[in-house]
TIRO-2110 file (N, C-alpha, C; in Angstrom, 1 decimal):
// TIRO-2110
80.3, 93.1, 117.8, N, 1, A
79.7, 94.4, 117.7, CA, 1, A
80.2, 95.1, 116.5, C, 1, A
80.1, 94.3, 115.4, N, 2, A
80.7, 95.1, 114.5, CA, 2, A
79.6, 96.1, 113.5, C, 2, A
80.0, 97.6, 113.4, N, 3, A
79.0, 98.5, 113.0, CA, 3, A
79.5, 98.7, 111.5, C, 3, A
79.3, 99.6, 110.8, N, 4, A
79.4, 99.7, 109.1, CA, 4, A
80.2, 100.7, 109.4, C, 4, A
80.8, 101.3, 110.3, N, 5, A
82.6, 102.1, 110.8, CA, 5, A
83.6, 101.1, 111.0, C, 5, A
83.5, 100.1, 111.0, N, 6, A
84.1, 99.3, 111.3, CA, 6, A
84.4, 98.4, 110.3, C, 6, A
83.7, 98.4, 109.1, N, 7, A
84.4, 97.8, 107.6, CA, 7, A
84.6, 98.6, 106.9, C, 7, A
85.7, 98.3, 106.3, N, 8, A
86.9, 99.2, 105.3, CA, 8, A
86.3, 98.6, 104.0, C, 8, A
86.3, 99.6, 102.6, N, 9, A
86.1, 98.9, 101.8, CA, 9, A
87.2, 98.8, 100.6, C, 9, A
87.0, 98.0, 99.6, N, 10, A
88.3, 97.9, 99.0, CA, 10, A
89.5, 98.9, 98.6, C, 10, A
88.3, 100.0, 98.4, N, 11, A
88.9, 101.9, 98.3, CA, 11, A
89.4, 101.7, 98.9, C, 11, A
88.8, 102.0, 100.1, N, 12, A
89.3, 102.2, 101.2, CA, 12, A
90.9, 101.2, 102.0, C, 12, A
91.0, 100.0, 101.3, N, 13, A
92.5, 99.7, 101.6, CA, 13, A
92.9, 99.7, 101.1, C, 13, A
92.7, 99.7, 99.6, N, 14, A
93.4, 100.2, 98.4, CA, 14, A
94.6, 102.1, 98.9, C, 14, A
93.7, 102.5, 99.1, N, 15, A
94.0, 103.8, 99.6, CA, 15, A
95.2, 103.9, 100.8, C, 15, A
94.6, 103.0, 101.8, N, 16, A
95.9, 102.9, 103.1, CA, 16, A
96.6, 102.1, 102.9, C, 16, A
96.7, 101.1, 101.9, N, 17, A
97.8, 100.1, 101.6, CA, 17, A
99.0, 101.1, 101.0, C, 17, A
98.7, 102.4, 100.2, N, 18, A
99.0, 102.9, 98.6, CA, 18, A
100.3, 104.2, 100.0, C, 18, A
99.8, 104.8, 101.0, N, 19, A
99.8, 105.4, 102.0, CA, 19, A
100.6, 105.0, 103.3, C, 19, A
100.7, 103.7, 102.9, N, 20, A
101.6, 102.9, 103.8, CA, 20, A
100.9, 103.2, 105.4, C, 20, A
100.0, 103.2, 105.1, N, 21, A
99.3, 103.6, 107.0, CA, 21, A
98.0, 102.5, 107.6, C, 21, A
98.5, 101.4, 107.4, N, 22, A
97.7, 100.2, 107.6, CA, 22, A
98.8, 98.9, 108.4, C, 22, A
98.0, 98.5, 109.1, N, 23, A
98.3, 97.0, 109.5, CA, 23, A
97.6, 96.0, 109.4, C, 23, A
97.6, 95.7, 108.7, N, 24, A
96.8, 94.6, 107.7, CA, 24, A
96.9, 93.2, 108.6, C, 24, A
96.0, 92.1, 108.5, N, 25, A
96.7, 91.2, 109.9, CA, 25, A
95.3, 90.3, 108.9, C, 25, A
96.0, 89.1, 108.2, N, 26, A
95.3, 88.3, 107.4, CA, 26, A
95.3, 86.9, 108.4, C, 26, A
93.8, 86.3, 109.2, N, 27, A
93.6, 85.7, 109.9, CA, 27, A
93.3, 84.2, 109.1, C, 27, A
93.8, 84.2, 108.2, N, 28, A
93.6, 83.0, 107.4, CA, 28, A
94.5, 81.6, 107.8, C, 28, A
94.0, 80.7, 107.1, N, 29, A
95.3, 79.5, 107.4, CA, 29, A
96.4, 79.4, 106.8, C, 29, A
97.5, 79.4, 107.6, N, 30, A
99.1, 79.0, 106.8, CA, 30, A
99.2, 79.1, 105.4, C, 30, A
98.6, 78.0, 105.0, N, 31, A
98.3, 77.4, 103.8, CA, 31, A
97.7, 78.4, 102.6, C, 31, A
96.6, 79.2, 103.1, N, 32, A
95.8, 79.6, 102.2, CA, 32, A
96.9, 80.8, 101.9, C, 32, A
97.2, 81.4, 103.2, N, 33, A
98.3, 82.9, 102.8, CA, 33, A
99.3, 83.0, 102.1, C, 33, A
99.6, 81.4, 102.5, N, 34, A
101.0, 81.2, 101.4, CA, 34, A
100.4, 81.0, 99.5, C, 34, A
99.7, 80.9, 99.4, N, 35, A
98.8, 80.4, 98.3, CA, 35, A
98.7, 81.7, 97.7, C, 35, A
98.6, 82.8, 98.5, N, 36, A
98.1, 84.3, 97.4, CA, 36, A
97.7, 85.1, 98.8, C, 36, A
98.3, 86.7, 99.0, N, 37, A
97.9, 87.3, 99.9, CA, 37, A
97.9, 88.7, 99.6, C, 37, A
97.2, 89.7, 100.2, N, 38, A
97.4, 91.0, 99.8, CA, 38, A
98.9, 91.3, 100.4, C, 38, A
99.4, 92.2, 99.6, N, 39, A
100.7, 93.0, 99.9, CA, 39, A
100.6, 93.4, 101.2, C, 39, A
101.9, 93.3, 101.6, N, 40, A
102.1, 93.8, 103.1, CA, 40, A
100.9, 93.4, 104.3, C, 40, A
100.3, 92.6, 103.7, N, 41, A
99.6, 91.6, 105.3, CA, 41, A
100.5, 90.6, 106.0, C, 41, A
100.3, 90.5, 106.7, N, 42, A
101.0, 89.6, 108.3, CA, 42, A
99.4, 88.7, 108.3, C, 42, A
100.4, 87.3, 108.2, N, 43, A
99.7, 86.1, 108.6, CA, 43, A
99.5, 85.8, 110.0, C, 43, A
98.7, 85.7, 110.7, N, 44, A
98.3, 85.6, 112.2, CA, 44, A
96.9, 85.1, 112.3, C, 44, A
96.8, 83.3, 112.1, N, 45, A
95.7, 82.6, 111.7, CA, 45, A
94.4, 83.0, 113.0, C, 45, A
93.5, 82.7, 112.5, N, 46, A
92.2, 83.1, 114.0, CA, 46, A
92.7, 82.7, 115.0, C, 46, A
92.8, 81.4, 114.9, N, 47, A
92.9, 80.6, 116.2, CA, 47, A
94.0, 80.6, 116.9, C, 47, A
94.8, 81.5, 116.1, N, 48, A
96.5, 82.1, 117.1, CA, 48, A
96.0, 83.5, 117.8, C, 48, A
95.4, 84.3, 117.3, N, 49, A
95.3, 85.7, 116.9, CA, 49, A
95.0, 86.4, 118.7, C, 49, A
94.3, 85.9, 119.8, N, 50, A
94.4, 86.4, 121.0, CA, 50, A
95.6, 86.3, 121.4, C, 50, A
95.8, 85.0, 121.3, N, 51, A
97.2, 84.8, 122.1, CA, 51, A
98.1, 85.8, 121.3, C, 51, A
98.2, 86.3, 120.5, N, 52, A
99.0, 86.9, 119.4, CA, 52, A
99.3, 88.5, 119.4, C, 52, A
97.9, 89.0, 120.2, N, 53, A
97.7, 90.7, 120.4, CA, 53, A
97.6, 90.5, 122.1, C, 53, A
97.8, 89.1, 122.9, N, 54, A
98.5, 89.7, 124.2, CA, 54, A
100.1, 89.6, 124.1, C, 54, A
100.8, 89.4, 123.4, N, 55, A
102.3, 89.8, 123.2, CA, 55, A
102.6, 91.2, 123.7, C, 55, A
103.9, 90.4, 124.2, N, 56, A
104.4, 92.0, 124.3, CA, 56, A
105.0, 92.8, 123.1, C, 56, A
105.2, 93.9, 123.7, N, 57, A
105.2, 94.8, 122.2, CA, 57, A
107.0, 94.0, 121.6, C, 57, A
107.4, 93.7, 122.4, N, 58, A
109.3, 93.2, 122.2, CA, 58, A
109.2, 92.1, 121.1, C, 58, A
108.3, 90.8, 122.0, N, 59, A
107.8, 89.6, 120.9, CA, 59, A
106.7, 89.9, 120.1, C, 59, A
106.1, 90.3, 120.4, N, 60, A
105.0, 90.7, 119.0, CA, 60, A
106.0, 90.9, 117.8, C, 60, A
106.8, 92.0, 117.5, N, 61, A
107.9, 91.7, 117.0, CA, 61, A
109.1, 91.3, 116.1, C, 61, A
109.3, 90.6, 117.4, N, 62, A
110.2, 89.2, 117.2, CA, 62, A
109.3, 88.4, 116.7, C, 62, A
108.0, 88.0, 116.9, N, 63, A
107.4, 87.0, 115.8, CA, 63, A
106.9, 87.1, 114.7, C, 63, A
106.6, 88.4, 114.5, N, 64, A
105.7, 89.1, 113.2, CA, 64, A
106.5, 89.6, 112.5, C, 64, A
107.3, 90.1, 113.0, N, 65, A
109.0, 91.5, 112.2, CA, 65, A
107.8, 92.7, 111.9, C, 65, A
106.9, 93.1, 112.3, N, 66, A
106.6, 93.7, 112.4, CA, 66, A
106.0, 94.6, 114.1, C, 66, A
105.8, 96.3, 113.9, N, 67, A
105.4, 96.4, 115.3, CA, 67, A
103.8, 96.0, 115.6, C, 67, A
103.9, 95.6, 116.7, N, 68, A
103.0, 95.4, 118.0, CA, 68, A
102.0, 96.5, 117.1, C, 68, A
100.5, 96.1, 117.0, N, 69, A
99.5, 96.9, 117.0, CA, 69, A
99.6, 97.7, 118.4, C, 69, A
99.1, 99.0, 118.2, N, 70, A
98.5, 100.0, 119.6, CA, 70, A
96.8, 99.7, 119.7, C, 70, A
96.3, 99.8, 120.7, N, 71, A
95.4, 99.7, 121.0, CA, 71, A
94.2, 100.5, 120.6, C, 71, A
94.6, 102.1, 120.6, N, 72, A
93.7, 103.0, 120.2, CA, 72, A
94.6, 103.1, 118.8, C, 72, A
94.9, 102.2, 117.5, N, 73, A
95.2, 102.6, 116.1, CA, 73, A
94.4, 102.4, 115.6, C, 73, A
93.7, 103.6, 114.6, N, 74, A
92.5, 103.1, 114.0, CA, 74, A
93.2, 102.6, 112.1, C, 74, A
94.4, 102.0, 112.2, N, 75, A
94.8, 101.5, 111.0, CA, 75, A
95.1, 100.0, 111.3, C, 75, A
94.5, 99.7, 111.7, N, 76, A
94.3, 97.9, 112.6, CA, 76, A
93.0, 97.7, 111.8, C, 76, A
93.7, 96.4, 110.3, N, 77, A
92.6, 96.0, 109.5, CA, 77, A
92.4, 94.5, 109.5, C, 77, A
91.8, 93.7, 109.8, N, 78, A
92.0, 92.3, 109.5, CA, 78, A
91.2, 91.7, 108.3, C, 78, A
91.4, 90.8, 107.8, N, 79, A
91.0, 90.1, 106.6, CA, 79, A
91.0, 89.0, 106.7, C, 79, A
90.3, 87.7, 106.0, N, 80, A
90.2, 86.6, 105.8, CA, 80, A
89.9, 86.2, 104.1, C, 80, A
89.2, 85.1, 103.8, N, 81, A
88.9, 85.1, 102.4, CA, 81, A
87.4, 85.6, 102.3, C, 81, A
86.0, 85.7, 103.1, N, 82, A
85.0, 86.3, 102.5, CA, 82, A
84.3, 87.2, 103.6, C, 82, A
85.4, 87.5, 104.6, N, 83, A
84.5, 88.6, 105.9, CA, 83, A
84.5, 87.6, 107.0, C, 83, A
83.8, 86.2, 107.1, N, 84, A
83.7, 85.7, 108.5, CA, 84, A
84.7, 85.8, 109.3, C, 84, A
85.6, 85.2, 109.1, N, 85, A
87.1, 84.9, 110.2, CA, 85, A
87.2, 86.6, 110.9, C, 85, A
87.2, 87.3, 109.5, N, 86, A
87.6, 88.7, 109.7, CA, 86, A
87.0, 89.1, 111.0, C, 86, A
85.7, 89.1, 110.5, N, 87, A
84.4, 89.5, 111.6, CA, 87, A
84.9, 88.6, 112.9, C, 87, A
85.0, 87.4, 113.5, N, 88, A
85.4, 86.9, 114.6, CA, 88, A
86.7, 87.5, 115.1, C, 88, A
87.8, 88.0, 114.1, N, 89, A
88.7, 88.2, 115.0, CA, 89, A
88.7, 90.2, 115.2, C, 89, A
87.4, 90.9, 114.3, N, 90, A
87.0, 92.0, 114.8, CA, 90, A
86.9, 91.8, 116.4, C, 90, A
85.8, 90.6, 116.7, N, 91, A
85.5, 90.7, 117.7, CA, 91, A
86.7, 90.2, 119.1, C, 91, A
87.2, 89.5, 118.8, N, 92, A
88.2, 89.1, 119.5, CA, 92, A
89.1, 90.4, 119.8, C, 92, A
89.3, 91.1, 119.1, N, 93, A
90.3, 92.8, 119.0, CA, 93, A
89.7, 93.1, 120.0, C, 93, A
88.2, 93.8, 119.9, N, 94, A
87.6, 94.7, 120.4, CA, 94, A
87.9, 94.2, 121.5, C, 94, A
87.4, 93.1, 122.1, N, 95, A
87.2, 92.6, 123.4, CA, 95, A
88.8, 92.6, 123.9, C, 95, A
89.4, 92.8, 123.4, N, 96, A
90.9, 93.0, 123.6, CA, 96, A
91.4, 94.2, 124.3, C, 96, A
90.5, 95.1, 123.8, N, 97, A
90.5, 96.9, 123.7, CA, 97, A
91.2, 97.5, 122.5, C, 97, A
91.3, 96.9, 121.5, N, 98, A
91.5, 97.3, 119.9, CA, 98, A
90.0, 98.0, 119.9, C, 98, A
89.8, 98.9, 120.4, N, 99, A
88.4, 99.4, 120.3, CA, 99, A
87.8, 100.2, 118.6, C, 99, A
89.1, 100.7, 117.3, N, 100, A
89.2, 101.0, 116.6, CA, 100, A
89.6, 100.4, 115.4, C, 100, A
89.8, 98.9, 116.0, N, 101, A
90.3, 97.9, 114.7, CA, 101, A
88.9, 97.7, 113.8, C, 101, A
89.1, 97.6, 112.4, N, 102, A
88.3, 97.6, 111.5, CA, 102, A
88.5, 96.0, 110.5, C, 102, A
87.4, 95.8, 110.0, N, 103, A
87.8, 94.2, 108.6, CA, 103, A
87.3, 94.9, 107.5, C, 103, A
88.1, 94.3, 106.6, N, 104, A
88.1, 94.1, 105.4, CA, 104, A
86.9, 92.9, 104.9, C, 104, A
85.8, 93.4, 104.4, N, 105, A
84.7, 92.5, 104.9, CA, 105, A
84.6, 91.9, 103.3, C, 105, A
85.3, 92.3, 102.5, N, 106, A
85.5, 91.6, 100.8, CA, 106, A
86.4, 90.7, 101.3, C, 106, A
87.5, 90.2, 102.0, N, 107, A
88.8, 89.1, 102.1, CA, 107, A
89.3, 89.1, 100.7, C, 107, A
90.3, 88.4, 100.7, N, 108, A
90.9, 88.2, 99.6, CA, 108, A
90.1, 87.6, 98.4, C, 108, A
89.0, 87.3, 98.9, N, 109, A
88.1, 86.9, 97.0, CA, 109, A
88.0, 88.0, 96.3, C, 109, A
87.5, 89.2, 96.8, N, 110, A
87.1, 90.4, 96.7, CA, 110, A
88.6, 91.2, 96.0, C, 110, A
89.2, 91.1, 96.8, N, 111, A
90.6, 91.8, 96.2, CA, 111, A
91.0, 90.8, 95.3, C, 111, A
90.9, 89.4, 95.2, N, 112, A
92.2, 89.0, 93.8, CA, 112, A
90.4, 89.5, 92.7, C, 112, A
89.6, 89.5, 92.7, N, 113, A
88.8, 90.0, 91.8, CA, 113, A
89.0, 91.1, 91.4, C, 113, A
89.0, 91.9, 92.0, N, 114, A
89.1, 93.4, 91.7, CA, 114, A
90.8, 93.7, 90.9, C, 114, A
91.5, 93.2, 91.9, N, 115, A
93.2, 93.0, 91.2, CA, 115, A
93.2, 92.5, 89.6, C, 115, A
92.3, 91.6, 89.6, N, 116, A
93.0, 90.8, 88.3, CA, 116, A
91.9, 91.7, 87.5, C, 116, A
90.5, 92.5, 87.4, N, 117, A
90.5, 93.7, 86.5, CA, 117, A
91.3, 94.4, 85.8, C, 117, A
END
């Protein structure tokens, strides 16, 4: 169910990244994040990513070193490399009750493009 409120655009994280009022959550593979990532994203691959936002807020944590997403935060952004993954684990949020989480529908192709301008 993802609407055009629901994608952030590069401004637009450019802006909350700069603001420090973002939680960025890059659903990519191991591999690819270690390779090159936006600043201050948390690796938490798709196919981890339910299991990963039913944590409790203690281990969420303890596995991320960062805090536990809230449910109603509308600074809950995920990313991938060109929008898909993103878009899947939009949906996986929502159905979660992340009813406010948003993607980054450029992924990191979009940002190292724009970066290396």
């Amino acid at each position: 169910m993802i609407s055009e409120y629901s994608v952030v655009s590069y401004e637009q994280l450019k802006n909350m990244l700069s603001r420090r009022n973002i939680q960025l959550f890059d659903v990519r593979n191991p591999d690819e994040y270690l390779a090159g990532r936006i600043p201050d994203s948390v690796n938490i691959p798709l196919g981890d990513l339910e299991e990963s936002l039913n944590l409790s807020p203690e281990h969420f944590k303890q596995t991320f070193e960062v805090p536990a997403p809230l449910k109603d935060a509308d600074n809950i952004v995920f990313h991938c490399k060109s929008g898909n993954r993103s878009g899947k684990a939009l949906d996986i949020a929502y159905n979660l009750g992340f009813t406010r989480a948003r993607h980054y529908k450029g992924g990191y192709s979009e940002w190292v493009e724009r970066e290396d301008k």
